[in-house]
C-alpha positions as CSV (number, residue, x, y, z in Angstrom):
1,X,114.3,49.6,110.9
2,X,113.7,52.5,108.8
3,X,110.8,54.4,108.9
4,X,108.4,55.2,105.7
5,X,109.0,58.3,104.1
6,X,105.2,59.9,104.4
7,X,103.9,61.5,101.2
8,X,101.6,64.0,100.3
9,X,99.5,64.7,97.1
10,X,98.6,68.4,96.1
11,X,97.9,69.9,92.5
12,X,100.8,73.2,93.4
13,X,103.2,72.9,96.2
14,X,104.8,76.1,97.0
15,X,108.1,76.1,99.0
16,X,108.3,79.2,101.0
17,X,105.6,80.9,102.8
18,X,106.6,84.7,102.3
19,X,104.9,87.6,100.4
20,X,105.1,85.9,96.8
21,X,104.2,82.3,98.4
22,X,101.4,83.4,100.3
23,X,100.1,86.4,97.9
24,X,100.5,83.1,95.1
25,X,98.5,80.4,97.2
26,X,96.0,83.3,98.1
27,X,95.0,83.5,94.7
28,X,95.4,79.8,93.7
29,X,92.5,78.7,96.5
30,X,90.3,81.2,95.3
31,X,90.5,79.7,91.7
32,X,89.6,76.8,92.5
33,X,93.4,75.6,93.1
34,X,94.0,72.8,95.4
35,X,97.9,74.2,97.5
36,X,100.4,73.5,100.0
37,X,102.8,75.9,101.6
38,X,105.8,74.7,103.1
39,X,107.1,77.1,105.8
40,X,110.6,75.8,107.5
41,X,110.3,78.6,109.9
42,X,107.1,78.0,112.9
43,X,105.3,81.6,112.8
44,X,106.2,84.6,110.7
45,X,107.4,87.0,113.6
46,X,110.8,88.1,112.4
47,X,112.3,91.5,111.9
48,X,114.1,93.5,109.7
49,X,112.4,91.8,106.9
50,X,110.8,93.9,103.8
51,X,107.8,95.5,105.1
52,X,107.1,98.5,103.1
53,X,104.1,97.8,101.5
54,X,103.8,99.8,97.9
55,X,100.8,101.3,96.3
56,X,101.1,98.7,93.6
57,X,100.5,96.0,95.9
58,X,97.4,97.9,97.6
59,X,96.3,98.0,94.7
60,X,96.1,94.3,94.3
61,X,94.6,94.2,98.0
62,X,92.3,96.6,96.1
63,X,90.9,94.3,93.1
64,X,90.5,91.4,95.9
65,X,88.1,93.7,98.0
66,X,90.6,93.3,101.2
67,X,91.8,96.9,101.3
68,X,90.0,97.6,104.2
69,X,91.0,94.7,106.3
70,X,94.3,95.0,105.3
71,X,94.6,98.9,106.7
72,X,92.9,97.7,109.4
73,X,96.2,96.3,110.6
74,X,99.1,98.5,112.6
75,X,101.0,100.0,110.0
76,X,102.1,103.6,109.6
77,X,101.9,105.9,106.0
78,X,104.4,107.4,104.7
79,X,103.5,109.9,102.1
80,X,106.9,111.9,100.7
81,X,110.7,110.7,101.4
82,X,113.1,113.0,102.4
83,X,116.5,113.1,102.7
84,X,119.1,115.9,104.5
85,X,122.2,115.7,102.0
86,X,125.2,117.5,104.0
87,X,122.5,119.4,106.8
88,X,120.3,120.6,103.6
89,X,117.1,118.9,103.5
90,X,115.6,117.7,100.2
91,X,112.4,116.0,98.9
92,X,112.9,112.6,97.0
93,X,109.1,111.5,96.1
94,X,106.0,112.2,96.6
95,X,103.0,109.8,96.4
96,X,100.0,111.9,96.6
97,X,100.7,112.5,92.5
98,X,99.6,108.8,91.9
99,X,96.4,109.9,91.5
100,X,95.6,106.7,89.6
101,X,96.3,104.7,92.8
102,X,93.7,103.8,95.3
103,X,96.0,104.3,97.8
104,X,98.7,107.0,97.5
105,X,101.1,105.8,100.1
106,X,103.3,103.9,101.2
107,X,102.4,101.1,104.2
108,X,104.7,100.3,106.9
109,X,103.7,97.3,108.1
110,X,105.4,94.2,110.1
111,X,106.0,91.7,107.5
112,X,104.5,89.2,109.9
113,X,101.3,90.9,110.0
114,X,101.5,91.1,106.2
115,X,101.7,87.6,105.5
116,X,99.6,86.4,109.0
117,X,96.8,88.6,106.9
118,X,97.6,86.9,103.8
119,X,97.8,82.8,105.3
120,X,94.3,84.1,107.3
121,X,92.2,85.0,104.1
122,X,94.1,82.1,102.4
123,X,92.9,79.5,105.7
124,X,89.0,80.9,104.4
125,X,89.2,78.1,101.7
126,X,89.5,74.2,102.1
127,X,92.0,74.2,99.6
128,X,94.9,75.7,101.4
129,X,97.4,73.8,103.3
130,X,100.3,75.3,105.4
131,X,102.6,73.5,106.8
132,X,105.0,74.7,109.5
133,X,108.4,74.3,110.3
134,X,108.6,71.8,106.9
135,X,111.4,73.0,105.2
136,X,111.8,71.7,101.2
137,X,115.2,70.1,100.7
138,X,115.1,68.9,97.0
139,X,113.2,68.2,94.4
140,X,112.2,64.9,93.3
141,X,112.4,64.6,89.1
142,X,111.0,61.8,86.8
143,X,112.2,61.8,83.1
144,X,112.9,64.9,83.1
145,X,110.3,67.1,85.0
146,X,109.8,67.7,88.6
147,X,106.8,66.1,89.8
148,X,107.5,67.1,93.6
149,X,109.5,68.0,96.3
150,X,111.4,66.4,99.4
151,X,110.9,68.3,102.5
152,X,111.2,67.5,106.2
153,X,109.4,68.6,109.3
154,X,109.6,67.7,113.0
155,X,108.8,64.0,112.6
156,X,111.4,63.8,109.3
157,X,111.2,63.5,106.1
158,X,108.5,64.2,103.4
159,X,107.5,63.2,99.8
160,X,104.9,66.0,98.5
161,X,104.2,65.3,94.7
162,X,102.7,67.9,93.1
163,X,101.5,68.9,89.4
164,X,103.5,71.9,89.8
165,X,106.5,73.1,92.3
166,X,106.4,76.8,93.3
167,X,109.9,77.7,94.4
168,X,109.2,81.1,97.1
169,X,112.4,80.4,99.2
170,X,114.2,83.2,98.7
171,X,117.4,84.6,98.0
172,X,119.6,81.3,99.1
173,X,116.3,79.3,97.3
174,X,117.5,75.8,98.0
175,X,115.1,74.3,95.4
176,X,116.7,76.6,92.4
177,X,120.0,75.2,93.5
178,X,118.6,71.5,93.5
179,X,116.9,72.0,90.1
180,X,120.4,73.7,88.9
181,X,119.2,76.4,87.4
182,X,122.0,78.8,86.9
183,X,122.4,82.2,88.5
184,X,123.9,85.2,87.4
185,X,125.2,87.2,90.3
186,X,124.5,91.1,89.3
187,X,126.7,92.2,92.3
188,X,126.5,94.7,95.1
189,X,129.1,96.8,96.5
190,X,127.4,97.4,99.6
191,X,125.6,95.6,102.8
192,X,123.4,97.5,105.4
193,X,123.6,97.1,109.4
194,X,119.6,97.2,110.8
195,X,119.1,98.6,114.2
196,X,116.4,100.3,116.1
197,X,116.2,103.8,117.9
198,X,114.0,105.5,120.3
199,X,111.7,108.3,118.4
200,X,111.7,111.7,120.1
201,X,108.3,113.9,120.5
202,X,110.3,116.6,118.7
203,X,111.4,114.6,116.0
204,X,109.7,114.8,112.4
205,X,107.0,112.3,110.9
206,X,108.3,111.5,107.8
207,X,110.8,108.3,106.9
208,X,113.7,109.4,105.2
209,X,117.7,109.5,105.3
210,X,121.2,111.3,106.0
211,X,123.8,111.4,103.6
212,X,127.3,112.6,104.0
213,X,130.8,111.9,103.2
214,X,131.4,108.6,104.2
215,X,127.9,108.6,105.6
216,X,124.5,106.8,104.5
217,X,122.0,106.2,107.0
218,X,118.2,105.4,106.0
219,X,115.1,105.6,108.7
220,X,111.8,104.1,108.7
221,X,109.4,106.1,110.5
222,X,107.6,103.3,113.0
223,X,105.2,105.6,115.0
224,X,107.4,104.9,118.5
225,X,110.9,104.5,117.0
226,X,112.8,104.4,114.3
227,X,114.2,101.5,112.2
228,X,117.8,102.6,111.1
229,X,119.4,101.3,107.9
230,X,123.6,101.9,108.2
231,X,125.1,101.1,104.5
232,X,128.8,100.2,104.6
233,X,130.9,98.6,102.2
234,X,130.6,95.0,101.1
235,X,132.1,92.9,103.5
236,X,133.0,95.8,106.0
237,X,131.6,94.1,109.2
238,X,134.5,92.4,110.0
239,X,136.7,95.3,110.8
240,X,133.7,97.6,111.7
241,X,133.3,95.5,114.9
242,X,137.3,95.2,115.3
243,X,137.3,99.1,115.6
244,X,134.5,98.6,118.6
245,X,131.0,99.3,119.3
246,X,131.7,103.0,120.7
247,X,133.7,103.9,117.3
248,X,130.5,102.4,115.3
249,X,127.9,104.6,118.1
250,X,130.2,107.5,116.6
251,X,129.7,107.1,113.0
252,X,126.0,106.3,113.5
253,X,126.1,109.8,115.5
254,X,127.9,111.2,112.8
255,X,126.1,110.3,110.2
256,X,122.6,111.1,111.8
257,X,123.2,114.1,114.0
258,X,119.7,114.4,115.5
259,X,120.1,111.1,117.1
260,X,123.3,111.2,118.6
261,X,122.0,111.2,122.3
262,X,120.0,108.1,122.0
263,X,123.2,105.9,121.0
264,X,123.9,104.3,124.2
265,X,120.1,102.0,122.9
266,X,122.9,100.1,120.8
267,X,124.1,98.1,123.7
268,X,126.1,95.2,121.9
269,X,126.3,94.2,118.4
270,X,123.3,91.8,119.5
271,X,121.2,94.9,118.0
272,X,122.9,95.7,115.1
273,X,121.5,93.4,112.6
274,X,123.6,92.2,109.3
275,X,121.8,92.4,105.6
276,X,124.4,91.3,103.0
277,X,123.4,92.4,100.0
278,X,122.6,90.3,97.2
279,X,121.8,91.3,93.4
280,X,121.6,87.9,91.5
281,X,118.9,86.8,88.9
282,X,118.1,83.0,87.1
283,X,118.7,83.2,83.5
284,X,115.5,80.6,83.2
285,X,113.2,80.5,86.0
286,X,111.8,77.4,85.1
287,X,112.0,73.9,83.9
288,X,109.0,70.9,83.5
289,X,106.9,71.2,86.5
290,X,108.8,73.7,88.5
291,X,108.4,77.7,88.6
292,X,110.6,80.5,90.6
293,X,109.3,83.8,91.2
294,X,110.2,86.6,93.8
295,X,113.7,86.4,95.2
296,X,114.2,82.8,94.1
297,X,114.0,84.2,90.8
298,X,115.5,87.8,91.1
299,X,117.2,88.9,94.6
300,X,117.1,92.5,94.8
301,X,119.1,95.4,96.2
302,X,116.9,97.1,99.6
303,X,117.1,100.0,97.4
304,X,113.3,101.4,97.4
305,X,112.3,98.7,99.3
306,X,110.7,97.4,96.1
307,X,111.4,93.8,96.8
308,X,108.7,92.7,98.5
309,X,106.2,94.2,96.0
310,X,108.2,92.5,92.8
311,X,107.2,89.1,94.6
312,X,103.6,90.1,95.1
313,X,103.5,91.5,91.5
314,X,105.3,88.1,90.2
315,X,102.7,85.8,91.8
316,X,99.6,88.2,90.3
317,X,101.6,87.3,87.1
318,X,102.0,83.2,87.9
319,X,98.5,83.5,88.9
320,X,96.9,85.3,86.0
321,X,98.7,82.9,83.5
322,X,98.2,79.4,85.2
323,X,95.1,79.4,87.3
324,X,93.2,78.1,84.3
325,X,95.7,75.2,83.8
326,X,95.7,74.2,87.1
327,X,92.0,74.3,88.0
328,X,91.2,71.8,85.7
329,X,90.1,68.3,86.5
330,X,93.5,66.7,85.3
331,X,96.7,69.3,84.3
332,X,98.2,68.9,80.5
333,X,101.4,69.7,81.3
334,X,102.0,70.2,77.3
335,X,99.8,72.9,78.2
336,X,101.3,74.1,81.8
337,X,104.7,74.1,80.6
338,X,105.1,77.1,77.8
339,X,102.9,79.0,80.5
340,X,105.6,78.9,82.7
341,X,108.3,80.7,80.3
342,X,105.4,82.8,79.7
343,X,105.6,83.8,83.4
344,X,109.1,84.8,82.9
345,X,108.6,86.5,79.9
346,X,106.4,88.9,81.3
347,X,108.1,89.5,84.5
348,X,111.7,89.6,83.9
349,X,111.5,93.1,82.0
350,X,110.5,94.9,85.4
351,X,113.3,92.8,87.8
352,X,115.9,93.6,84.9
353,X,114.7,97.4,84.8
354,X,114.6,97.5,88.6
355,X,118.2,95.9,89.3
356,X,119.4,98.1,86.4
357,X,118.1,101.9,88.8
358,X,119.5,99.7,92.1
359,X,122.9,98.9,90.3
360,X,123.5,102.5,89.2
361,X,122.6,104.0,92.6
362,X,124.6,101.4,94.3
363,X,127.3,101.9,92.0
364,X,127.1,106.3,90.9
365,X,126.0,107.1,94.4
366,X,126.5,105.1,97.4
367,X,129.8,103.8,96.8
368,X,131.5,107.0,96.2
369,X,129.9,108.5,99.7
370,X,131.1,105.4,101.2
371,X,134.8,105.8,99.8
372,X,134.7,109.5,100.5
373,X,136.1,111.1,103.8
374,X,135.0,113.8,106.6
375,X,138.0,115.9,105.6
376,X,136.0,116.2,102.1
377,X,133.7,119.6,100.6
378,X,130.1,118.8,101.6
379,X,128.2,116.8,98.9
380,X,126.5,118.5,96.5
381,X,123.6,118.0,95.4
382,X,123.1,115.8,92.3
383,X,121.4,117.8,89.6
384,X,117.9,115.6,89.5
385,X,117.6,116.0,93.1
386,X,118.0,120.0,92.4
387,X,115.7,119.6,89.7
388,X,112.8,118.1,92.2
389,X,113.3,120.7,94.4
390,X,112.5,123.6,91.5
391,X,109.6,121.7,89.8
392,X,107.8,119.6,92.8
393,X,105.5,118.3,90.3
394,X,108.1,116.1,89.1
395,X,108.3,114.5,92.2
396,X,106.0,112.2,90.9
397,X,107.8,110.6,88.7
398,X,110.4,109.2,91.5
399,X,106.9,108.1,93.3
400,X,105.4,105.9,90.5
401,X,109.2,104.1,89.6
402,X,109.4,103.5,93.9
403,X,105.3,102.7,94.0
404,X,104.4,101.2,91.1
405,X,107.2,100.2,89.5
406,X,107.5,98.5,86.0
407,X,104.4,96.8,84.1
408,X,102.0,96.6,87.6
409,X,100.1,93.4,87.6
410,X,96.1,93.7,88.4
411,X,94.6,90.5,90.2
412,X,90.7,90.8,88.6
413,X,88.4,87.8,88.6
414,X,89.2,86.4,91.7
């Protein structure tokens, strides 16, 4: 005989427990919000996920008095990006200009020890609920408005109804796809290969990158090794690993001279790690009862590593606007549901902005070094990188777009 479906009652279920879930249910609790997170994954220890943590979301760390605990955490700070362009060296940013910031850096930090800081300031009040390995598979509707969400979990399925569903699952969000909301796919012309490599005594501090004809390699300085980002074309894997791992070592070496004796670390295609790229964006974000924010909402390029700090600025956003609404003893949703286009409305300007510099650099820059060859002239140096170079000052400028970004959101009153 069948079993029951179980149900659940909560006044915001959020589907996805990464930064804009948890950064979102953070701030609910301490409003007075009653949440559930659902989490299909059972911990948050996984790698190669966005973990450069911006000085616009420090800043929000900042206005909720957990600065401190946060950098108490292992992460690393990176200060300036650099990049050696055909064996010249250049300097992209630098984020000791943001003198308005409290901190002017960038964190490294393990996405895992992000978010287990975030869930553990979160677990402080009684009105957070995570739940584990509970994945959301639809959303359940009622004349018109979602009033909750189907999950399942180990012991099978779930009813959670809810006065409002957060949808925080990503870039292949299943709930945006169940609520049909339509996408418009931006495009991207590349995808990037993730690996790690041993860090040298000799070798310098600093995060940065190589580029060369045919060439784009990024690194991520991680105190004891280095986190390499390979950009190829779009779809290139395939006959990247039918010309074999020793041809790929090769290009790696090529493209990244000063690590060409520690190649023989990428033992199998086992540690070479594939990130297709996605540029896509909801022309609504929301109907009745149901929000998207982060990459539900607006799936960005790894360009700047920005990502991660749209999602935390969109839930300081959905936050701001609804934490009123939803503390209250009962929720008008005539009341709750303009303030969800109003959500959108503020935030799509900075992901449109932002995939508008990622599009143009993906398109005016990395494709042509891609589709260029070894037997071409050394690339020269574009004239606003030539430009930073005479007149450091400006390297400010390239700072605040990567740090701050578009319209920064301030999380006061919490």
């Amino acid at each position: 005989m069948p079993q029951p479906i179980r149900s659940l009652q909560t006044r915001c279920c959020i589907v996805g427990g990464g930064p804009a879930g948890l950064m979102l249910a953070l701030l609910l609790v301490r409003a007075g919000v009653d949440v559930t997170v659902l989490e299909k994954h059972a911990d948050f220890l996984r790698d190669f996920r966005g973990d450069t943590v911006h000085p616009s979301t420090l800043q929000v760390m900042a206005d909720l008095g957990l600065l401190d605990a946060f950098l108490a955490r292992p992460h690393d700070e990176v200060r300036r990006l650099h990049a050696t362009v055909s064996g010249q060296r250049v300097r992209l940013a630098d984020f000791d200009r943001l003198r308005s910031m409290p901190c002017r850096f960038i964190a490294l930090m393990p996405q895992w020890e992000f978010l287990d800081f975030l869930r553990d300031e979160a677990e402080r009040s009684p009105r957070f609920r995570l739940l584990l390995r509970t994945e959301g598979t639809d959303v359940i509707e009622e004349e018109g408005r979602v009033v909750g969400v189907q999950a399942r979990d180990a012991e099978g399925d779930l009813s959670i109804r809810a006065d409002l569903v957060v949808a925080c699952d990503g870039r292949r969000s299943v709930l945006r796809g169940a609520a049909r909301l339509q996408v418009r796919d931006i495009g991207a012309p590349i995808d990037v290969l993730w690996m790690r490599l041993s860090k040298a005594p000799t070798d310098d501090n600093e995060s940065g990158g190589f580029v060369d004809a045919g060439h784009f390699l990024a690194m991520i300085d991680r105190h004891d090794y280095w986190q390499c980002a390979y950009v190829i074309a779009k779809g290139g894997i395939d006959a990247l690993r039918a010309r074999g791992l020793d041809a790929f070592r090769e290009a790696v070496a090529r493209a990244a001279p000063p690590l060409a004796g520690r190649m023989h670390e990428i033992a199998s295609w086992d540690d070479v790690k594939l990130l297709s790229v996605t540029v896509d964006r909801l022309e609504t974000w929301c109907k009745p009862g149901l929000l998207c924010i982060g990459d539900a909402a607006h799936a960005m390029s790894p360009i700047g590593g920005v990502g991660i700090n749209l999602a935390v600025q969109d839930a300081v956003a959905t936050a701001n606007l609804l934490r009123r609404a939803l503390a209250a003893p009962t929720v008008s949703q005539a009341e709750l549901t303009p303030l969800l286009a109003k959500v959108q409305a503020r935030r799509m300007l900075p992901a449109r902005l932002t995939q508008s510099v990622q599009v143009a650099i993906q398109n005016r820059l990395l494709a042509p070094v891609l589709r260029s060859t070894g037997q071409d002239t050394p690339l020269r140096l574009p004239w606003p990188v030539k430009l930073l170079q005479r007149m450091p000052a400006l390297q400010g400028l390239p700072a605040y777009a990567v740090g701050v970004g578009v319209r920064p959101e301030r999380a006061r009153g919490y």
